[in-house]
SEVO-528686 format. One line per 2 residues: number of its first residue (from 1); their letters; for each residue x, y, z of C-alpha. Coordinates in nm, 4 decimals, m for minus. Layout:
N
NUM	a	X:Y:Z ~ ...
***
This chain:
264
1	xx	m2.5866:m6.7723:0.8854 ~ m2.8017:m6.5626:0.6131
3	xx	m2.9360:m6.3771:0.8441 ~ m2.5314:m6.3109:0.9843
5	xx	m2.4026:m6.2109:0.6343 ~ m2.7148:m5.9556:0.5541
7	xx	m2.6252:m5.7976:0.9271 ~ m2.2356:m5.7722:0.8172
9	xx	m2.3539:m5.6440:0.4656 ~ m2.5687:m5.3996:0.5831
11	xx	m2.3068:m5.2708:0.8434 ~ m2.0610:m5.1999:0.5655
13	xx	m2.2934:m5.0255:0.3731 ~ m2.4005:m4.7818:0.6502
15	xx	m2.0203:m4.7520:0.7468 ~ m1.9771:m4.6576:0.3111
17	xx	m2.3027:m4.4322:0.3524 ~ m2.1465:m4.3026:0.6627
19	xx	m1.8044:m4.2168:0.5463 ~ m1.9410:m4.0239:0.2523
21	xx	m2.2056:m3.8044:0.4857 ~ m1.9237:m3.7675:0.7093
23	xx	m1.6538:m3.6184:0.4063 ~ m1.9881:m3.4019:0.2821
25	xx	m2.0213:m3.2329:0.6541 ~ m1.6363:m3.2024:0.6455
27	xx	m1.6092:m3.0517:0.3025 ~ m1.6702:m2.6831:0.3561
29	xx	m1.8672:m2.3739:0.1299 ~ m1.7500:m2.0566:0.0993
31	xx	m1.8930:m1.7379:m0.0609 ~ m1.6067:m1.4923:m0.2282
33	xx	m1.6713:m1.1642:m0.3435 ~ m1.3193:m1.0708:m0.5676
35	xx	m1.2125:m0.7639:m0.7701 ~ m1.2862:m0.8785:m1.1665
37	xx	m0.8971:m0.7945:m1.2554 ~ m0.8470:m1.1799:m1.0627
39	xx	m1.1468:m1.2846:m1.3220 ~ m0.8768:m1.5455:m1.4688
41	xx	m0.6148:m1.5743:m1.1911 ~ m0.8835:m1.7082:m0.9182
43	xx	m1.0515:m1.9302:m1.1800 ~ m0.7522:m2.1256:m1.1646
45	xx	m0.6916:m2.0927:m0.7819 ~ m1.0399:m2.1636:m0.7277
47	xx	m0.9779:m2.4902:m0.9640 ~ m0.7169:m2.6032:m0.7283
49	xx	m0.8255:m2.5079:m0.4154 ~ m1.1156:m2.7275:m0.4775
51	xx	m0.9443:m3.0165:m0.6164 ~ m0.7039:m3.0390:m0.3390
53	xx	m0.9207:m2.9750:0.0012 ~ m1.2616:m3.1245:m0.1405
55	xx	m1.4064:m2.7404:m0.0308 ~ m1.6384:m2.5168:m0.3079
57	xx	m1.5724:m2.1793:m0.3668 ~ m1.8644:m1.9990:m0.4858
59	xx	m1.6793:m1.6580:m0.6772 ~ m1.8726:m1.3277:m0.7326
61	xx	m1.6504:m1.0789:m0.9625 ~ m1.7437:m0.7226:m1.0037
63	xx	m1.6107:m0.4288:m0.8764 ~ m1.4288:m0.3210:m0.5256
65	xx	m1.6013:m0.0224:m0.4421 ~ m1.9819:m0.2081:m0.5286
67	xx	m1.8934:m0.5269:m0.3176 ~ m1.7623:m0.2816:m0.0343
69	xx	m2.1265:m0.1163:m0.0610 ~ m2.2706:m0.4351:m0.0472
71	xx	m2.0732:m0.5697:0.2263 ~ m2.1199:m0.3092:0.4163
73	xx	m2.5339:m0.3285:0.4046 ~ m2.4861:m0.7167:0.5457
75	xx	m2.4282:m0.9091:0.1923 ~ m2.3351:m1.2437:0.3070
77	xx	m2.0062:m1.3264:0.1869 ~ m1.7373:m1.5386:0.3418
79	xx	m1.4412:m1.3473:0.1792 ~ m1.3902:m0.9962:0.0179
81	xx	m1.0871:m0.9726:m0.2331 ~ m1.0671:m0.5776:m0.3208
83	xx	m0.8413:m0.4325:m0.5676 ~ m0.8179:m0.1713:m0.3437
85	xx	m0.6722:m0.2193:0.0391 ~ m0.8401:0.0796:0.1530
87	xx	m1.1889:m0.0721:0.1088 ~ m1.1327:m0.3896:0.3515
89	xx	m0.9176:m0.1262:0.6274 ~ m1.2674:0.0682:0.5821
91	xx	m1.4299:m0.2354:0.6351 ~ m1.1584:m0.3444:0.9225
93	xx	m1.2274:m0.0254:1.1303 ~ m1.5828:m0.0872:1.1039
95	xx	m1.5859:m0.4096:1.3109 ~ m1.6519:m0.6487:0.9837
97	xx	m1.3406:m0.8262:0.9583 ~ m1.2391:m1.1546:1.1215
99	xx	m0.9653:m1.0400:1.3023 ~ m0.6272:m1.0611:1.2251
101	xx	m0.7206:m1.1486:0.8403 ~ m0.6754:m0.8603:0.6529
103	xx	m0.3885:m0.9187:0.4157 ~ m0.1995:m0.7785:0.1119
105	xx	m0.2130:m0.9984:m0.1587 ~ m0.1158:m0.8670:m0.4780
107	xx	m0.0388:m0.5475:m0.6925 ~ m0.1778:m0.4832:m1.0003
109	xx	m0.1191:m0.2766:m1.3019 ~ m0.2290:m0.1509:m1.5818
111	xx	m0.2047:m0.1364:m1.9257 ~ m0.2844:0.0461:m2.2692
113	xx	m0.4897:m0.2354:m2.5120 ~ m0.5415:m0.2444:m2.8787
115	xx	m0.7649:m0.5759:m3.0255 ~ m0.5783:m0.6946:m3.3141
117	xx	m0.6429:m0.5500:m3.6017 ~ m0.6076:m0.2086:m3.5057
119	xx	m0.4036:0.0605:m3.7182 ~ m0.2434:0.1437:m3.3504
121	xx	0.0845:0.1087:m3.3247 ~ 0.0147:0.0817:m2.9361
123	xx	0.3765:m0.0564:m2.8518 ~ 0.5105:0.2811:m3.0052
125	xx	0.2704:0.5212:m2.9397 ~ 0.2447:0.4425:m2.5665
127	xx	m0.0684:0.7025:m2.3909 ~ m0.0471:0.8868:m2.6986
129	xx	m0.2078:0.6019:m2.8650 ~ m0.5631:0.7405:m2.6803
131	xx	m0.4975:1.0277:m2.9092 ~ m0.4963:0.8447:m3.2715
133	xx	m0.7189:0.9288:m3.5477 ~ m0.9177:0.6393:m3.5250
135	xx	m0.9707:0.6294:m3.2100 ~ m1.3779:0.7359:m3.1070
137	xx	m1.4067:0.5562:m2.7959 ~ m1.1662:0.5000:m2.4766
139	xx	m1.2949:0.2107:m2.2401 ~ m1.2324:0.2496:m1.8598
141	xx	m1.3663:0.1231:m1.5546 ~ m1.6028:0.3435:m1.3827
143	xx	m1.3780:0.5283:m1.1220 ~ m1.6382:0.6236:m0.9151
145	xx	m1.6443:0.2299:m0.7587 ~ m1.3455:0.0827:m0.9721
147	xx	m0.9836:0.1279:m0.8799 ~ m0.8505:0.0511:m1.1906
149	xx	m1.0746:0.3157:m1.3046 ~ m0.9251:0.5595:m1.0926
151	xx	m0.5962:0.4531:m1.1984 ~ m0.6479:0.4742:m1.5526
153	xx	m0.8170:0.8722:m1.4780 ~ m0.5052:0.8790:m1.3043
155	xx	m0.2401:0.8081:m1.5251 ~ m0.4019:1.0202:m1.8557
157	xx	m0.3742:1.3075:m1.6237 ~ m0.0150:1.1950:m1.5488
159	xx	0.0610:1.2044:m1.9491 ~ m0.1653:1.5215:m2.0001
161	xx	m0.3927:1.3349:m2.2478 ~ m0.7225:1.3145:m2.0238
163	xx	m0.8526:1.6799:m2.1522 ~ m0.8515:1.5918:m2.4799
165	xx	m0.9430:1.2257:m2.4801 ~ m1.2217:1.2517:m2.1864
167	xx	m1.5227:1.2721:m2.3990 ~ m1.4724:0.9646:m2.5514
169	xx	m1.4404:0.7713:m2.2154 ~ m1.6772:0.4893:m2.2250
171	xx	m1.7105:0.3307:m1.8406 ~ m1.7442:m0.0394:m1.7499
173	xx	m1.9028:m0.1519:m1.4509 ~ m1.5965:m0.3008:m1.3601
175	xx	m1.2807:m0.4018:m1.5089 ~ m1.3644:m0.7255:m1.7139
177	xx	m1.6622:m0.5096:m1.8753 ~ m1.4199:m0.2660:m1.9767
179	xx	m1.2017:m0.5435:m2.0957 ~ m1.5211:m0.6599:m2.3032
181	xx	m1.5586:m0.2982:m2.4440 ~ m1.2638:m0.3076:m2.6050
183	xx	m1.2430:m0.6872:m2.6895 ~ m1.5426:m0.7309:m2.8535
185	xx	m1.5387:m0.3467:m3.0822 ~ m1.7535:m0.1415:m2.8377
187	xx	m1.4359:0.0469:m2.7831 ~ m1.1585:0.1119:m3.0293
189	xx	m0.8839:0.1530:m2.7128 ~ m0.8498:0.0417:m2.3253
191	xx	m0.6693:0.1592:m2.0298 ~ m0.7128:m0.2572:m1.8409
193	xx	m0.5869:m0.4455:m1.5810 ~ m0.2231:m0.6493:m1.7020
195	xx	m0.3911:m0.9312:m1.5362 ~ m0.6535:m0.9912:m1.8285
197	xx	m0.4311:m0.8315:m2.0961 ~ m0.1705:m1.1154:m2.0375
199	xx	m0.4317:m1.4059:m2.0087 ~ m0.4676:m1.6491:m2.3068
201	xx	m0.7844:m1.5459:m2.4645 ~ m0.6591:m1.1689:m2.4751
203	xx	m0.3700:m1.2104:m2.4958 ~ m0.4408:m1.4181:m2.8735
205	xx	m0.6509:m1.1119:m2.9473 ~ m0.4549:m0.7864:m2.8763
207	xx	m0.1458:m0.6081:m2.8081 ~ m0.0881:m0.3548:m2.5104
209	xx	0.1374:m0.1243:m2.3671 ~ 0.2168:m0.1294:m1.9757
211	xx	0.1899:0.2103:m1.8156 ~ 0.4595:0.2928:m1.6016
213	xx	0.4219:0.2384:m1.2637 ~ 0.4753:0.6390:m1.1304
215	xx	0.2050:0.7496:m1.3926 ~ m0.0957:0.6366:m1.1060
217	xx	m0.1152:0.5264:m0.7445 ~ m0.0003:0.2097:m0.6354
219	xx	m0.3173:m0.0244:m0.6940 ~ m0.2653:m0.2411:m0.3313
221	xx	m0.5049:m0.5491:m0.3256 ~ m0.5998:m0.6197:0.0007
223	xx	m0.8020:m0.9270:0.1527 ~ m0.9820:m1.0325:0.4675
225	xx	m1.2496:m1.2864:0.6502 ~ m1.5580:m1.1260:0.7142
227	xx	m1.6931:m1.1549:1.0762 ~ m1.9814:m1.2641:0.9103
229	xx	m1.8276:m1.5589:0.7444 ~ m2.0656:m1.9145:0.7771
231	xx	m1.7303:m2.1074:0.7671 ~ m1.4297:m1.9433:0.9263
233	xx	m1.2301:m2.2144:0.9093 ~ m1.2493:m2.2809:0.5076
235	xx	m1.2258:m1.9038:0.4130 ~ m0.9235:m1.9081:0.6510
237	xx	m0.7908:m2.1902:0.4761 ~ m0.8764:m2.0530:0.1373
239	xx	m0.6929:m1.7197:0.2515 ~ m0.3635:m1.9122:0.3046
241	xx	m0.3981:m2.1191:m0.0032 ~ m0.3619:m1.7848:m0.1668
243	xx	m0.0414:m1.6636:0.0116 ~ 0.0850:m2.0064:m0.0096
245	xx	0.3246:m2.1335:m0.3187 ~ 0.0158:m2.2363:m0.5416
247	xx	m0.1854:m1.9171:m0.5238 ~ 0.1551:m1.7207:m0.5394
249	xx	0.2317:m1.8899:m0.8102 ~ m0.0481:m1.8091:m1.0267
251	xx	m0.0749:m1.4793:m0.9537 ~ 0.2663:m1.4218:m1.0616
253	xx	0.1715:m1.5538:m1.3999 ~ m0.1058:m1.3174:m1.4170
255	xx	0.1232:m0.9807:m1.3781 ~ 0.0697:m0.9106:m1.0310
257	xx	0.3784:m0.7888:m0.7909 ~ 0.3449:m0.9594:m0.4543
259	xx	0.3622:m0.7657:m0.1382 ~ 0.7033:m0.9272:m0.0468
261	xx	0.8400:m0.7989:m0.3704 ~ 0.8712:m0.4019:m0.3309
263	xx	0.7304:m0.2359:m0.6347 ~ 1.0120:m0.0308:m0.7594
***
């Protein structure tokens, strides 16, 4: 009989040990490389994602036009979120992509930003706010590998400010950095993405002003699977979790236009 109840004991215990090795080798790991305007946006996706599929989501940010470099010399990522579509087509046309995955996700914006504090009226001044008194340094992204960068280059040229403001242009790596700059006084003034501007922690310590949308090229996000992906599957599944309600959801919050809304 003893010997019975230690056989049925030990059978539910390997069935227990069993089911949990079984949800661990079920439960997949991804690797995602994302533009650093989603810094706050995809910490809350991510949050979700994992909660509700059991799945990890291991996020890189930094900038588009670095991670495309990167990808490109066999950096082993499962998914590439760039704030600029023409880096994953690049990357599409080059055989990389899982095909079929390569998606529009979001587009972003950007703003003028002032910490609190400042003497800048930036709500009135607008661009010309890059031109106040006080103002000795300009934070940007690096346009050479940021797009938001390149937008912000973009849109002082639009206003006719960029001559006269460029030598105080100090450049972030990517987009957060430049957010940084300006956040924490290495900057006095920052052309940023609206999706950090409008998230709580900067949001508590700044104003901004939105630049209008025909000041700079339309910033289309783009997204794919890479062909080198470990687990298919789970980046697949991560990639509709994103176009799906939840994702859309939050990136709404965050500022961004979604590619079934037409940007005016």
């Amino acid at each position: 009989m003893g010997s019975r109840i230690v056989g049925l004991l030990g059978a539910i215990v390997m069935s227990v040990l069993g089911g949990i090795v079984d949800s661990r080798v079920q439960a997949g790991e991804i690797s995602v490389a994302a533009a650093s305007d989603m810094n706050f946006a995809f910490k809350e996706i991510v949050a979700e994602f994992e909660k509700k599929t059991g799945n990890t989501v291991r996020l890189s940010l930094g900038s588009s036009g670095n991670f495309f470099a990167q990808i490109s010399n066999g950096a082993p990522f499962d998914l590439y979120f760039s704030a600029d579509i023409s880096y994953p087509k690049k990357l599409e046309e080059a055989g990389l992509a899982e095909p079929g995955t390569l998606y529009m996700y979001a587009v972003g914006r950007i703003v003028v930003w002032v910490p609190k504090g400042s003497s800048i009226d930036v709500a009135s001044l607008g661009i010309k706010a890059l031109q106040h008194p006080s103002v000795k340094k300009i934070a940007i992204a690096n346009p050479k590998h940021a797009p938001y960068g390149r937008a912000a280059v973009a849109a002082m040229e639009h206003f006719k400010v960029h001559d006269a403001v460029k030598d105080k242009l100090i450049l972030g790596e990517n987009i957060s950095q430049t957010a940084q700059f300006v956040q924490t006084g290495g900057a006095d003034i920052g052309i940023i993405a609206l999706s950090l501007a409008v998230a709580p922690a900067m949001k508590e310590s700044g104003s901004y002003w939105e630049v209008p949308l025909e000041a700079y090229p339309r910033l289309e996000q783009g997204a794919m699977v890479l062909k080198a992906a470990k687990d298919v599957k789970t980046a697949r599944a991560f990639l509709d979790f994103i176009k799906g309600p939840d994702g859309t959801a939050v990136l709404k919050r965050y500022g961004f236009f979604l590619p079934s809304k037409t940007v005016p």
